[in-house]
N, C-alpha and C positions, 0 to 999 in steps of 0.2 A: 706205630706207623711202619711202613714197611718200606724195607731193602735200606734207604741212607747212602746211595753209590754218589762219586763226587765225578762228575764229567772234568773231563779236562778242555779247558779251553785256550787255545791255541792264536798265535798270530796276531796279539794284544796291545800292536804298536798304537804311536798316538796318530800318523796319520801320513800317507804316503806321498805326498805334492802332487798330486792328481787337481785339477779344478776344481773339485767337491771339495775338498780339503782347504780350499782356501778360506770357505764360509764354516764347514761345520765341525768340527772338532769332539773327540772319540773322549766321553767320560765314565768312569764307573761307581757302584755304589753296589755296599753290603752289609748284611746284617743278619744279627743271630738270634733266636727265640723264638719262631715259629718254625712248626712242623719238627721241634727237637733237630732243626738244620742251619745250614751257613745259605744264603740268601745272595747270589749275586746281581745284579745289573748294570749292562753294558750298553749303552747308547749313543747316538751320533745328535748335538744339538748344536744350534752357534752360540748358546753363552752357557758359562755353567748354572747360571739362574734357572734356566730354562731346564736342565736337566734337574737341579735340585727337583722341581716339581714334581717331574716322574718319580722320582727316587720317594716323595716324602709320598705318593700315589700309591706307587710296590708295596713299602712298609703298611701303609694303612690297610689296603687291601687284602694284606696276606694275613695282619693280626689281629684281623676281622674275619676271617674263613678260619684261623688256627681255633682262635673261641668258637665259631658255631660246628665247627667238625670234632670236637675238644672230645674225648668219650670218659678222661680221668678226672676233670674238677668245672663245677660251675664256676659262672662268671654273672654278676648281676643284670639281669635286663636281659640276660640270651638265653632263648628257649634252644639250648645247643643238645648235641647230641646226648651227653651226662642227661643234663633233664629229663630226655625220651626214655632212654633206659632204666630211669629209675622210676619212670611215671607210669609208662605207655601201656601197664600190663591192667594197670587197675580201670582204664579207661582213656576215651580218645584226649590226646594232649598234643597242645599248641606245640611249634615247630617252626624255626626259622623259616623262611620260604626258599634258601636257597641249600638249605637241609635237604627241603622236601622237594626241591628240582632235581638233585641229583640222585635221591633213591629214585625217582619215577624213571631218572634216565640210565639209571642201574638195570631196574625192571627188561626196559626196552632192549639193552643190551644184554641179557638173559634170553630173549626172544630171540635176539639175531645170531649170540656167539656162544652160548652155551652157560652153564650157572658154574663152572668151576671156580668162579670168580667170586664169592658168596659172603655178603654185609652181611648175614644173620648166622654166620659161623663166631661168633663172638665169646658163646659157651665154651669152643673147645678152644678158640685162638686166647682163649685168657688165661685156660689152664697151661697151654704152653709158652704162657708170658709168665707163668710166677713159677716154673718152672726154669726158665731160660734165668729169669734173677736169682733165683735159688744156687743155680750153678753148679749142683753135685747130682741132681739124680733128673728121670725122665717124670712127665706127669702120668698118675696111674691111670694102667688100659681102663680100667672099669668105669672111671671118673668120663675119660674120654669118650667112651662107647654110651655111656648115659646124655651128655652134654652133647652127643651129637643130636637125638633126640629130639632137640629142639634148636634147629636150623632152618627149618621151613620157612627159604624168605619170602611165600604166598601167602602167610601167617602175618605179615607185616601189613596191617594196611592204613592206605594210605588216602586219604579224604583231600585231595590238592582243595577244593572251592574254600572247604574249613578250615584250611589251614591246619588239617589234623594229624596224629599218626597212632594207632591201636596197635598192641599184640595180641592175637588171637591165642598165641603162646603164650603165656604169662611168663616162660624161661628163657625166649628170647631175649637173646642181647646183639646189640648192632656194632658192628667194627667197620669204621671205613679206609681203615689203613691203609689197605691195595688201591684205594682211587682218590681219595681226599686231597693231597698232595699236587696229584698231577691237574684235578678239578680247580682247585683254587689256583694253581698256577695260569691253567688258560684263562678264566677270569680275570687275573690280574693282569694278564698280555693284553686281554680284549679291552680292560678299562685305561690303559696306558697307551694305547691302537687310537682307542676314541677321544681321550686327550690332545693326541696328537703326536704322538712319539710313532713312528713306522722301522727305521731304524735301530733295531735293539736286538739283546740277547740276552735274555733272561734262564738265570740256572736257581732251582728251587732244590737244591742238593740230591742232584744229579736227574732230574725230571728238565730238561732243557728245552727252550723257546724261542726260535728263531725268526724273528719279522725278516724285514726288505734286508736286502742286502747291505753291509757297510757303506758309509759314504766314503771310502777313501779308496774307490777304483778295484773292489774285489768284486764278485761276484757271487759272495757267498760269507757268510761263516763259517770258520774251521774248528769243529767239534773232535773232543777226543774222547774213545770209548774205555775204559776204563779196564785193564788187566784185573785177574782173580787176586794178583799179589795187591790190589789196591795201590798201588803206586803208577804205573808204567800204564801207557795207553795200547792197548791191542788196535786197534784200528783209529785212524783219522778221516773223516769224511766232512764235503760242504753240506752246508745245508741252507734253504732259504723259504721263509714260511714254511717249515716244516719241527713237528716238536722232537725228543727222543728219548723213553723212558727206559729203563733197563732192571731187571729184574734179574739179581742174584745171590749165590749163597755163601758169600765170603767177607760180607760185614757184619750181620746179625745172625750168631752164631754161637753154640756153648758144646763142649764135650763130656760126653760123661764114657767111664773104659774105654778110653780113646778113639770112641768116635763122633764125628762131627752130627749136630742137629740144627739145622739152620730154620727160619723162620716164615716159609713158603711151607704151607701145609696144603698138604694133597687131601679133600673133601672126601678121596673113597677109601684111602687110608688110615686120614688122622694122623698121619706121621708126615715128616718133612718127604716134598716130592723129591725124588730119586734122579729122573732123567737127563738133568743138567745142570750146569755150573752157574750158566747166565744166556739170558736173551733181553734185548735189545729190539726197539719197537719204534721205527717209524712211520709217522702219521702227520697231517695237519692238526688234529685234536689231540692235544696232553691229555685229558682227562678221558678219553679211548686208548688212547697209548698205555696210560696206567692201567686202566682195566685189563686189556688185552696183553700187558706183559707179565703180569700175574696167573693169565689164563695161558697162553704160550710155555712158562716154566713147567706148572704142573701136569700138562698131557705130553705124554709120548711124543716124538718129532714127528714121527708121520701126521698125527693128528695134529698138531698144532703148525707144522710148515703148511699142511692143506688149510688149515684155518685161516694163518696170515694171506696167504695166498689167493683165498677169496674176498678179500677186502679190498676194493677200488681205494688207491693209497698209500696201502700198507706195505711195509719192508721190513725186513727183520734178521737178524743175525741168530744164529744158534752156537753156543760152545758146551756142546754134551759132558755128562761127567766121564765120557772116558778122553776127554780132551781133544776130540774129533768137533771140527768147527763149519757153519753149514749159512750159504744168504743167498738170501733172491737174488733174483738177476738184476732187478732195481739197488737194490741197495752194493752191489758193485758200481754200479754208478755213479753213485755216491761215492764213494772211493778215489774212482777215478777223476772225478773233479778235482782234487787236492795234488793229483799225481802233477 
């Protein structure tokens, strides 16, 4: 899974004596084991009953898309990712349905944003996953230049009526690390939205989800963006019905002769992207947000500021690797809310 940043969330009182406050009171709730992350939830209900619910909602939700996005070990009863990989070359095989909603909406987002973003990069992203575990050496060029080979994710198909998925590649393997995370995240907003919780802020280890605003007289929540030292927040900004995913290279990470390889691989290289440290992606949709801040790291700023730029939406921070820092004009806004 990819990147692991921990948003900071800020402003965590129980509740201000505003009128709202008299009836609904600010609970939270967290947990560990899916997505390999810490799992927060933040909501405004009038009893903690009531919130329980959500809370026992999130958990289910989220360890229910962990299994079906799963790409390292089966689980019984789920035609998850593992089973397609290990099945899909020999002939069409069954698939979750909400598997196969989000490669269709991968696809789509191939169409509109470009393929930088690439689920059937799983050849070369595995070589530098037993590589990154290994911890002493880089994966070999030739290995990688072979396993690119077979990336073609138009090679992937996909039968939605039969519930099916083929590789026309038989060396295809599918990784949904760059967007699984933030997919299941809005899912489980929207199934907690339909519940009935509107109030909330949910953090899927650092993929963040802002409903309505607090009940306790703000007008927002106050999100924090996360420094390269992992600790300290670079920026604080409000947000409301809006998500924020952030893609960087200073949590998953190994050296080998001293220098850094982090885990953002660039599709035209095969090597970790070069351009930046981290970017940051606001949107209403988490699961475009993750997409596109995957796709944002590894192209050049020009290319990727014009990208963000043409999304009805979207906002974005830049901090290059020469530590030169760059955002729309929207996303100062953002900013300036909290000021």
């Amino acid at each position: 899974m990819k990147r692991f940043l921990c948003m900071l969330l800020a402003a965590l009182f129980l509740f201000s004596g505003c009128a709202s406050a008299e009836t609904y009171q600010k609970f939270q709730h967290y947990f560990f084991g899916t997505f390999d992350t810490f799992i927060t939830l933040i909501g405004y209900t009038k009893t903690a009953d009531e919130f329980r619910t959500y809370a026992d909602l999130t958990e289910t939700e989220m360890r229910r898309y962990h299994m079906v996005f799963d790409m390292y070990y089966p689980y019984d009863g789920v035609a998850n990712l593992y089973h397609v990989n290990q099945n899909a070359a020999a002939g069409p095989v069954k698939a979750e349905p909400v598997l196969i909603d989000l490669l269709l909406q991968i696809k789509k987002w191939h169409e509109q944003y470009g393929d930088m973003t690439n689920p059937a990069m799983g050849t070369v992203l595995s070589l530098w996953h037993d590589a990154r575990e290994g911890g002493v050496s880089l994966p070999d060029h030739d290995a990688l230049l072979e396993a690119a080979k077979h990336t073609d994710f138009s090679k992937v198909i996909i039968d939605e009526q039969a519930g099916t998925i083929f590789f026309e590649d038989p060396m295809i393997r599918l990784d949904l690390g760059a967007v699984a995370k933030g997919y299941a995240a809005q899912l489980t907003a929207n199934a907690i939205r339909d519940a009935g919780l509107d109030s909330f802020i949910l953090n899927a280890g650092g993929n963040v989800i802002c409903g309505d605003a607090p009940l306790d007289g703000r007008t927002h929540w106050t999100v924090g963006i996360e420094d390269v030292d992992g600790v300290t927040s670079r920026h604080l900004i409000g947000l409301t019905n809006l998500c924020i995913v952030t893609s960087g290279d200073y949590h998953r990470y190994y050296e080998v002769d001293g220098e850094r390889y982090h885990h953002l691989i660039d599709p035209a290289t095969l090597y970790p992207a070069k351009h930046m440290r981290a970017v940051s992606i606001i949107h209403p949709e988490s699961g475009l947000s993750d997409f596109l801040s995957t796709t944002a790291f590894v192209l050049p700023y020009e290319q990727s500021r014009a990208l963000i730029e043409s999304i009805p939406g979207a906002e974005a921070v830049w901090l290059l690797a020469d530590g030169s820092e760059y955002w729309t004009d929207g996303f100062q806004d953002l900013m300036d809310a909290v000021k």
